[in-house]
N, C-alpha and C positions, 0 to 999 in steps of 0.2 A: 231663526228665533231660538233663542236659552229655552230649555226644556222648562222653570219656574215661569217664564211667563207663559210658554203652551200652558202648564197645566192651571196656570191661574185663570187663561181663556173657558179651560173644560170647566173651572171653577164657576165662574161665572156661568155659562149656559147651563149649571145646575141650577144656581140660584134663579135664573129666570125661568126654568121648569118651576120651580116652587113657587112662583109668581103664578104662574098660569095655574097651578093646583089651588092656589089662593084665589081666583076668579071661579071656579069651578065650586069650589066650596060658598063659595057670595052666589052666585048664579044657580048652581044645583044644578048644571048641563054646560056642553061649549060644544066648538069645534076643536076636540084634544088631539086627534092623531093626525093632522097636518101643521097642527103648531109646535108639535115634539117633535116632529121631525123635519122641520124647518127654524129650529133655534139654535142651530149650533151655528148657522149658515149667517144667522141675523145678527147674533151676537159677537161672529169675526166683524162682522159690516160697521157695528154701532160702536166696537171697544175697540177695535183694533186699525182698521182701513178709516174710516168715514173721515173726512175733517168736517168737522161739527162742534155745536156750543150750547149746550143745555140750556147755558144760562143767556142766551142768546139765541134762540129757536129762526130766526128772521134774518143770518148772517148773511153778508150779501158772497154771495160765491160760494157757500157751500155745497157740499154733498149734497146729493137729492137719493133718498130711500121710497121705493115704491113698492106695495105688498098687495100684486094683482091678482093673486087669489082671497079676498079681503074677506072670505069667510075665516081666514087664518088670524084673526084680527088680534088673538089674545099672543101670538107672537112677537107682532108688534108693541103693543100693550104692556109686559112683562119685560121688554127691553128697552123700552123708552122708559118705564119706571126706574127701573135698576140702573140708568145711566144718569138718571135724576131728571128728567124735563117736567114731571113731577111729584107728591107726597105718596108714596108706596099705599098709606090710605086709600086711596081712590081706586086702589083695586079692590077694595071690600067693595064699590058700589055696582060692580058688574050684575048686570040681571037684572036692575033696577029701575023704576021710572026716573026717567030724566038723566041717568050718569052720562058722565061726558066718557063712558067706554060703552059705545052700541054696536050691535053686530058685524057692522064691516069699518072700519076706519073713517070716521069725519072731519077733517081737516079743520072744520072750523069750532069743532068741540074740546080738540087738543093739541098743547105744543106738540111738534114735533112731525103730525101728519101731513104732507106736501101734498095730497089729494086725496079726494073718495073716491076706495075702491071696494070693487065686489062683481061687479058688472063684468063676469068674466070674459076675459079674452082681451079685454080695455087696456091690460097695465105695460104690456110692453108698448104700446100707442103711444098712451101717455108719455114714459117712459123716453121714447125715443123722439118725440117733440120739444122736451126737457132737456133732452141732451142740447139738440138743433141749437136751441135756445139758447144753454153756455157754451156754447163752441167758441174757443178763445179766451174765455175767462179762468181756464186751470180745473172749472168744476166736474167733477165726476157725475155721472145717476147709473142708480142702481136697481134691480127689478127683481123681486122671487115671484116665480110665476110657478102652478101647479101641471104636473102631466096631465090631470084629466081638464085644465081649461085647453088643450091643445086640439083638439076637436072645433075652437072655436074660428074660425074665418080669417077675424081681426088681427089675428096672432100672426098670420102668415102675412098681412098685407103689413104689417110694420117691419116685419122679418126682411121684406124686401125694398122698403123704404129707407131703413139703418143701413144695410150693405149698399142701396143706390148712392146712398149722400153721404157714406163714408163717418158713419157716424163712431167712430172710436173712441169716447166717451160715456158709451153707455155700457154695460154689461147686464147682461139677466144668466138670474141663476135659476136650475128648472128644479123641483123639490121634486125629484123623481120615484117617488115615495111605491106606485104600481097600484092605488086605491084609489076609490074616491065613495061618492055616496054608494053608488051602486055598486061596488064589487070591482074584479080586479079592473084596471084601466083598457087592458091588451083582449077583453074580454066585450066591455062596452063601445070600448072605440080606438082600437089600436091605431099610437099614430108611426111606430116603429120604421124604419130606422130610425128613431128621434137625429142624433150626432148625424148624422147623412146627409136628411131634410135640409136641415140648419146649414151645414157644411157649403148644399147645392143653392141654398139662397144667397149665401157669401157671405157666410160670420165664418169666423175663427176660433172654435172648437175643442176644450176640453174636458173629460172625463174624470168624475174623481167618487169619493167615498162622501159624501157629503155629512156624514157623521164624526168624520175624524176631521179633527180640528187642524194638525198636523196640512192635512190636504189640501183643507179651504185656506189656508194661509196661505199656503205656497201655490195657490191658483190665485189669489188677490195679490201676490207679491210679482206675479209677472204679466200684469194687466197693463195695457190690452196685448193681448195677444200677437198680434198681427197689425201693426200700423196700417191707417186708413182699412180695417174693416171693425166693424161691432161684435164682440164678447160673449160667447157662450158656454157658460159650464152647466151641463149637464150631471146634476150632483145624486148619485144613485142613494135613498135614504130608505130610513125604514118607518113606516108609519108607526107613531105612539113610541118613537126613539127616547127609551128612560125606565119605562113600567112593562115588567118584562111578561104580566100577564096581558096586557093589552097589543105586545106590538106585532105588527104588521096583519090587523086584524082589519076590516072592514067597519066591525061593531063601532069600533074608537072613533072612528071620522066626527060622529056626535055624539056624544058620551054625555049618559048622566049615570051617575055611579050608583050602584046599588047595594043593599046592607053594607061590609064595611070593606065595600071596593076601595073607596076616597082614603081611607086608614093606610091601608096596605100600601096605595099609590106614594102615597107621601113620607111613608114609611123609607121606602123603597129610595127616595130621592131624598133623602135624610144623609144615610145612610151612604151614599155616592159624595153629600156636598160633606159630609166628615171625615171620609177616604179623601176624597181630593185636597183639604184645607191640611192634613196632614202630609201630604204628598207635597203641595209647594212649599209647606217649612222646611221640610227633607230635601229640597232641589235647591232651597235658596242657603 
């Protein structure tokens, strides 16, 4: 990839952090440090890999995106916006009675969501039954799954369902972030070796920087991995990836900002998507 479209990607995953800052600001809280540092990951998926149609949300064969940590919801949200499925408006309604943006992803509230999730441990199921399903048809699905839903059971029984039936259409990406509500992951419930686990169920396995755009490209660029087995990248991030006094804090998981935290945040990611729109003139 020409280094003006990388940085037009970094470009973009700015702009959809200030999405999410703009739901945050209508809301007055969110889930902010698993959706920072699962949007770099989302935004290679939805602008760069997916085949997909904004203006077509129902394309028969397309890409399937699944965000089975669904408390991440404004991830999704801030990149369906930005890709246009729809009016960037509708993120003022976050926090609100009735907005068709609720706290975990509803499929039947907005283009673009293939199911509801939040039920952790559920998305790689999904996920790999979705595959089952297009096998044949060209279509891809795709899964961010969080390290602390990896405690959950379900995870492991699909884990070994995809490698049985050879499901190499699917991939999941783990947003390996090391937090969750409760403090560090490796603390509440360590499921380490993660790359190992996965490796001995029979996925095909790689390790990357899940912040560097650079990395996820070139782990989407040689998917799948391993004919006939199913795709894991284990993407090491940092929770709250953007605001540099929030990240890899605990506190961020659920953020409501206080005196003029929201200022500074935005400030902060101003200030990146100006550096960067000057950087791809400079590249192009």
């Amino acid at each position: 990839m020409k280094e003006a479209e990388l940085l037009r990607l970094e470009l973009t995953a700015y702009r959809c952090r200030r999405n999410i800052l703009r739901m945050i600001e209508a809301g007055h809280h969110g889930h902010f440090g698993g959706s920072f540092s699962s949007i770099d990951i989302a935004t290679a998926l939805y602008f760069y890999k997916m085949n997909i149609d904004p203006a077509n949300p129902k394309m028969e064969h397309r890409d399937r995106f699944l965000l089975s940590a669904g408390h991440k919801c404004m991830t999704q949200y801030a990149v369906l916006a930005e890709r246009g499925y729809f009016d960037k408006a509708v993120l003022d309604t976050y926090g609100s009675l009735g907005t068709k943006l609720p706290g975990h992803p509803d499929m039947y509230k907005l283009p673009g969501v293939e199911a509801n999730t939040g039920a952790l441990g559920h998305g790689l199921s999904i996920a790999t039954g979705m595959a089952l399903g297009l096998r044949g048809t060209g279509a891809k699905v795709y899964a961010i799954m969080g390290d602390g839903e990896l405690a959950e059971g379900s995870n492991w029984e699909a884990a070994a369902a995809a490698a049985h039936h050879k499901v190499d259409n699917v991939t999941a990406f783990l947003d390996n972030n090391g937090l969750q509500i409760s403090g560090r992951v490796t603390d509440v419930m360590s499921m380490e070796p993660i790359a190992e686990k996965f490796r001995a169920f029979g996925w095909a396995v790689r390790e990357i920087d899940g912040n560097d755009m650079r990395q996820i490209v070139d782990a989407l660029d040689s998917l799948p991995f391993e004919a006939g087995k199913p795709s894991m990248v284990v993407a090491h991030t940092v929770k709250g990836k953007g605001v540099s006094f929030l990240e890899d804090t605990a506190a961020c998981h659920f953020w409501t900002p206080k005196g003029d935290e929201l200022e500074r945040a935005k400030a902060e990611i101003e200030a990146k998507i100006s550096a960067l729109e000057t950087a791809v003139k400079e590249a192009e």
